[in-house]
C-alpha positions as CSV (number, residue, x, y, z in Angstrom):
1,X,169.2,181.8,95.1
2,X,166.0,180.9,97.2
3,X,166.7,177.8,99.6
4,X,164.7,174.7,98.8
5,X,163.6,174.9,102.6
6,X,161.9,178.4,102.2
7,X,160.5,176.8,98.6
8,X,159.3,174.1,100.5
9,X,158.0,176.1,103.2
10,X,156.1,179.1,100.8
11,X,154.2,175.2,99.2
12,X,153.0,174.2,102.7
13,X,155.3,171.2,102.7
14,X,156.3,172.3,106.5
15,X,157.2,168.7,107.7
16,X,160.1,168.5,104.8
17,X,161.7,171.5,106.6
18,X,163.7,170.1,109.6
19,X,165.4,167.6,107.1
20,X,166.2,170.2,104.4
21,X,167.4,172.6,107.0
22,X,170.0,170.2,108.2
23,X,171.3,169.5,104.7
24,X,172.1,173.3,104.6
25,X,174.0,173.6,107.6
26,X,170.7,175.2,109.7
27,X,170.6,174.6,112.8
28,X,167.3,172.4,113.6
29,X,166.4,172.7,116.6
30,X,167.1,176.5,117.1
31,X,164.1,176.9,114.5
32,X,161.8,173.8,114.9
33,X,159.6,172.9,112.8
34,X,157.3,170.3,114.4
35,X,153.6,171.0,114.3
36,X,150.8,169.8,116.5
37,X,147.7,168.8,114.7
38,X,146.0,172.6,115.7
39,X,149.4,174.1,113.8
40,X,150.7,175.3,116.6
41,X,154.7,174.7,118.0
42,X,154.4,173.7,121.5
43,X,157.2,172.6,124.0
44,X,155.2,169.2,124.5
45,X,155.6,168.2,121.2
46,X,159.1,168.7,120.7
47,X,159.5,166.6,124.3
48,X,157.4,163.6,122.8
49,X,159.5,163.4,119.5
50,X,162.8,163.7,121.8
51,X,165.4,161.5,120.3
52,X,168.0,159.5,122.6
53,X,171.2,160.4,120.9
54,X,173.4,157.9,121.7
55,X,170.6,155.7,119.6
56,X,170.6,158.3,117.0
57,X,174.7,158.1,116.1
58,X,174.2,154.0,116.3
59,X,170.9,154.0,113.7
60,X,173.0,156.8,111.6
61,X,176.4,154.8,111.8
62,X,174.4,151.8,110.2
63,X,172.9,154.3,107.2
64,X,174.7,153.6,103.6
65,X,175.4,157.3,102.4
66,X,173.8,158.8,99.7
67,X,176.0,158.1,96.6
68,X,176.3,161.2,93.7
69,X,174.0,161.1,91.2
70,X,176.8,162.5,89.0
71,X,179.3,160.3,90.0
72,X,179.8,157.9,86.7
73,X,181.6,154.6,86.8
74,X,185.1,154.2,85.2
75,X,184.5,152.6,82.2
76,X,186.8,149.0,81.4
77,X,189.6,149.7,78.8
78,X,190.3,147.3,76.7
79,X,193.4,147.2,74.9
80,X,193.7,146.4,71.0
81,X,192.5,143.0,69.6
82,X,194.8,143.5,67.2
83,X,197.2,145.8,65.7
84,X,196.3,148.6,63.6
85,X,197.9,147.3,60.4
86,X,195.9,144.3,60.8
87,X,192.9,146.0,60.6
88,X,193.7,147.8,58.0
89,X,194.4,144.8,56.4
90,X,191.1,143.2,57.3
91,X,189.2,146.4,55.5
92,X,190.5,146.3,52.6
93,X,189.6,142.6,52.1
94,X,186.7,143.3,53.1
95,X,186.3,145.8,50.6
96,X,187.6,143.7,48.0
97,X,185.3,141.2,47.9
98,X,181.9,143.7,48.8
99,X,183.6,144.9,44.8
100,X,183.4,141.8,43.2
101,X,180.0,141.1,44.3
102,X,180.7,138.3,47.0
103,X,179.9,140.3,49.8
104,X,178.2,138.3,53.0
105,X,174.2,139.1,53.4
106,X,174.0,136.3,57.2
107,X,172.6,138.0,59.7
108,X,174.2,138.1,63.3
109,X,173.3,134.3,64.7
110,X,171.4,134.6,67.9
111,X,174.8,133.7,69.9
112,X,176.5,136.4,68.6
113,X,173.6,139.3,69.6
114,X,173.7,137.4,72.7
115,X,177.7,137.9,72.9
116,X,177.4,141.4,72.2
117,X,174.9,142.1,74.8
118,X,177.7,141.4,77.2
119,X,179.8,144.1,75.8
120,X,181.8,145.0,72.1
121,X,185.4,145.2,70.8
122,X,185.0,146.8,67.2
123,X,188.2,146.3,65.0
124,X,187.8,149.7,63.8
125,X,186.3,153.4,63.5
126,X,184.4,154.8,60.6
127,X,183.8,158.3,60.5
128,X,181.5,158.4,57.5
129,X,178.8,160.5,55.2
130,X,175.6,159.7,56.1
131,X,175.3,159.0,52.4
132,X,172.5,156.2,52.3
133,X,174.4,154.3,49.3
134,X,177.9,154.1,51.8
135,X,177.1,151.6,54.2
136,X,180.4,150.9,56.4
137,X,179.4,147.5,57.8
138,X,178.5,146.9,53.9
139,X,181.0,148.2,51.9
140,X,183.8,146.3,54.5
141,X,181.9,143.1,54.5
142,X,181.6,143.0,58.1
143,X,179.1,141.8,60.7
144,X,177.1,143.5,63.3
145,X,179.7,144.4,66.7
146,X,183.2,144.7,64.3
147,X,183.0,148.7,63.8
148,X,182.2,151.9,65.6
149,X,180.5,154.3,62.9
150,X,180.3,158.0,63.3
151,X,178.2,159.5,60.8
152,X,177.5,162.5,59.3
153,X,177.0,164.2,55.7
154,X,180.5,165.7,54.6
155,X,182.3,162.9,57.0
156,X,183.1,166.1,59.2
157,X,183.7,165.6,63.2
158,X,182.2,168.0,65.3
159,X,183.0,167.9,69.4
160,X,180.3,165.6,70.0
161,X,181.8,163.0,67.0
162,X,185.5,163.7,68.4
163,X,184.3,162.3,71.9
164,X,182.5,159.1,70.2
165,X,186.0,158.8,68.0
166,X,188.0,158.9,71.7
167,X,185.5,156.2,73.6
168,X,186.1,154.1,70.9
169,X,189.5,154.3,70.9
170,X,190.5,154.5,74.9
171,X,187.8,152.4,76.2
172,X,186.5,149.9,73.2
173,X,190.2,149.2,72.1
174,X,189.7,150.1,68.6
175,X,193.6,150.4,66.8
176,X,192.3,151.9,63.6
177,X,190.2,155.2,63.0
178,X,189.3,155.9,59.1
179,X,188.0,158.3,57.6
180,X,185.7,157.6,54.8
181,X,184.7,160.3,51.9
182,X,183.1,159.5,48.5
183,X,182.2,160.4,45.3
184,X,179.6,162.8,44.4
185,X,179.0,163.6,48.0
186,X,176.6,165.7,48.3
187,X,177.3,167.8,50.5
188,X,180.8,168.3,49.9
189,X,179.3,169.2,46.3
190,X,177.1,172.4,48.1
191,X,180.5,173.9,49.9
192,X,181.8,174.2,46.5
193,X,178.5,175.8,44.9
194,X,179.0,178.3,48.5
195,X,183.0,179.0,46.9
196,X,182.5,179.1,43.7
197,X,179.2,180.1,43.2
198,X,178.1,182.0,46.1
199,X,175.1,179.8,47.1
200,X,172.9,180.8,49.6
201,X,172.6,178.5,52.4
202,X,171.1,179.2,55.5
203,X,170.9,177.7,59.0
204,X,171.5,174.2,59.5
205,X,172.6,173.7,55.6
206,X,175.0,176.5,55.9
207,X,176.8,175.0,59.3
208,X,177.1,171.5,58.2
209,X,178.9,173.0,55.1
210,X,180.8,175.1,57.0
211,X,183.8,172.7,58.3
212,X,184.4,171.5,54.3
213,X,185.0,175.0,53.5
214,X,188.4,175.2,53.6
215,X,189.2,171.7,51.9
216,X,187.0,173.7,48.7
217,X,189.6,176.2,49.0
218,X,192.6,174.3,49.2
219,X,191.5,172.2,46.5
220,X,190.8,174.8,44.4
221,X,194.2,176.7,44.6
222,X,195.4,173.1,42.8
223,X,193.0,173.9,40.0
224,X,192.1,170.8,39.5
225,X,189.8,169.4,36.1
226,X,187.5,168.1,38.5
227,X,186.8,170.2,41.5
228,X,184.0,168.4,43.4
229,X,185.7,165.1,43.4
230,X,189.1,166.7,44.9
231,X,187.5,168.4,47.3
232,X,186.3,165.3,48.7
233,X,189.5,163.4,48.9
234,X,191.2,166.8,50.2
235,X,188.3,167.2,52.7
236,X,189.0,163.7,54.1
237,X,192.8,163.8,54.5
238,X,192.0,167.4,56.3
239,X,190.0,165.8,58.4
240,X,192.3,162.8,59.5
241,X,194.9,164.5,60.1
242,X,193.1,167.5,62.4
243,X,192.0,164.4,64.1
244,X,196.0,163.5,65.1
245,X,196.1,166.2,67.1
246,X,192.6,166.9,68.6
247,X,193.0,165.1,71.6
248,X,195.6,164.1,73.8
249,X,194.8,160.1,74.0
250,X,195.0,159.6,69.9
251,X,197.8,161.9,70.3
252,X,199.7,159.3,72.8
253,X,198.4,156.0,71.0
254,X,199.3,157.6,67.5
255,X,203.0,157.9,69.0
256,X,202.7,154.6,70.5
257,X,202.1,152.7,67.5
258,X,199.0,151.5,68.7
259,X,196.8,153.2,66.8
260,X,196.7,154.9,62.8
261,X,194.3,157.4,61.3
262,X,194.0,157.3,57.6
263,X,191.8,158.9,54.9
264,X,190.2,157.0,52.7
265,X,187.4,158.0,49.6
266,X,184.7,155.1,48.4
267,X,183.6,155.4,44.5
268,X,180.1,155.2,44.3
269,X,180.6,153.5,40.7
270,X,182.6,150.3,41.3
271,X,182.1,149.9,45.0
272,X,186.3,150.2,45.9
273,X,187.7,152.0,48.6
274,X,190.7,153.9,47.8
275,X,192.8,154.3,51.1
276,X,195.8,156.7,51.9
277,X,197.7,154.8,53.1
């Protein structure tokens, strides 16, 4: 690899040298640097820029070292608000009345966007389809700050989701992680045309279909009247429960009691959540 000094140097840049040189363990004044204005190294120059070093060790002492760029701040964990069954609970009642049509259309007060601002403790974790007619914060009659969604279509979790799923959980304090199919998902209903049918996909299609695969399969061994529709809830509970033992911190809260992971499929027709559990 080519030193940033001699980069530095080959652009002109011959002032930058001493300083670089010195950050790689060169020895500065064995090689020095310091130019008079004809270009020329000269012993009288190097005498006028002569540095007391006892002043020197006193002006570095009082220097604040450079901090890592890299270096990131432990985030605050939080622990639960409240208990996972608890927010369970609140789901499902939320759920309940979305169905009957009473579901709450206020928009976060100014107070509360001004509370979150300061930092958020959602109740729960949705990992959904990016279906546009499955709104979490909808469907659950619940405001802006009360869950973490992770979205994507076919509710699958890829490395990137997992992490999201585990900040959530460790750091936000969320006690419940669910994972929401529903019917006539459509992407769910293009893995099964690739089984069945031997659809040609490619790309970006073919990978997001990919990881609902085997829920098809399993599904299919059941031979069920309706093939779509229980590949969906099989595709879900597959899903929640690879997510049990994915990663060591829902592992430990899972055996805690501190957290739950359930499955759970919405129907696109009457607007209820159908949980299992």
């Amino acid at each position: 690899m080519v030193s940033r000094r001699l980069l530095l140097g080959a652009l002109g840049v011959g002032l930058a040298a001493p300083a670089l040189a010195w950050a790689e363990g060169d020895n500065p004044v064995a090689t020095p640097s310091v130019l008079t204005r004809k270009g020329r190294r000269t012993r009288r120059a190097l005498k006028t820029q002569a540095v007391d070093k006892a002043a020197l060790d006193k002006t570095l002492a009082q220097v604040k070292p450079l901090e890592d760029p890299n270096a990131v701040e432990p985030a605050e964990v939080h622990p639960p608000a409240v208990s996972p069954d608890e927010a369970l609970g609140r789901l499902k009642q939320g759920n309940a009345i979305f169905a009957r049509g009473n579901a709450s259309i206020a928009l976060p007060t100014t107070a509360r966007i001004a509370e979150l601002a300061a930092g958020q403790r959602p109740f729960a974790v949705i990992v959904g389809c990016s279906d546009s007619r499955v709104g979490p914060e909808l469907i659950f009659d619940c405001n802006l700050g009360e869950l973490f969604v992770v979205r994507v279509a076919g509710s699958t979790v890829s490395q990137e989701g997992l992490g999201s799923i585990v900040y959530a959980v460790e750091h936000l304090g969320a006690p419940l992680v669910v994972v929401l199919g529903h019917t006539k998902c459509g992407a769910v209903g293009a893995a099964v045309d690739v089984v069945t049918k031997h659809a040609d996909l490619h790309g970006a299609l073919l990978n997001m279909v990919l990881p609902i695969l085997p829920a098809v399969s399993e599904a299919q061994d059941k031979h069920p009247a309706d093939l779509q529709d229980a590949a969906i809830r099989q595709n879900v509970r597959d899903v929640a429960a690879r997510l049990k033992v994915a990663d060591g911190t829902l592992a430990e809260r899972l055996s805690e009691g501190s957290l739950k992971i359930v499955s759970a499929t919405y129907d696109l027709t009457t607007g209820l959540v159908a949980f299992d559990a």
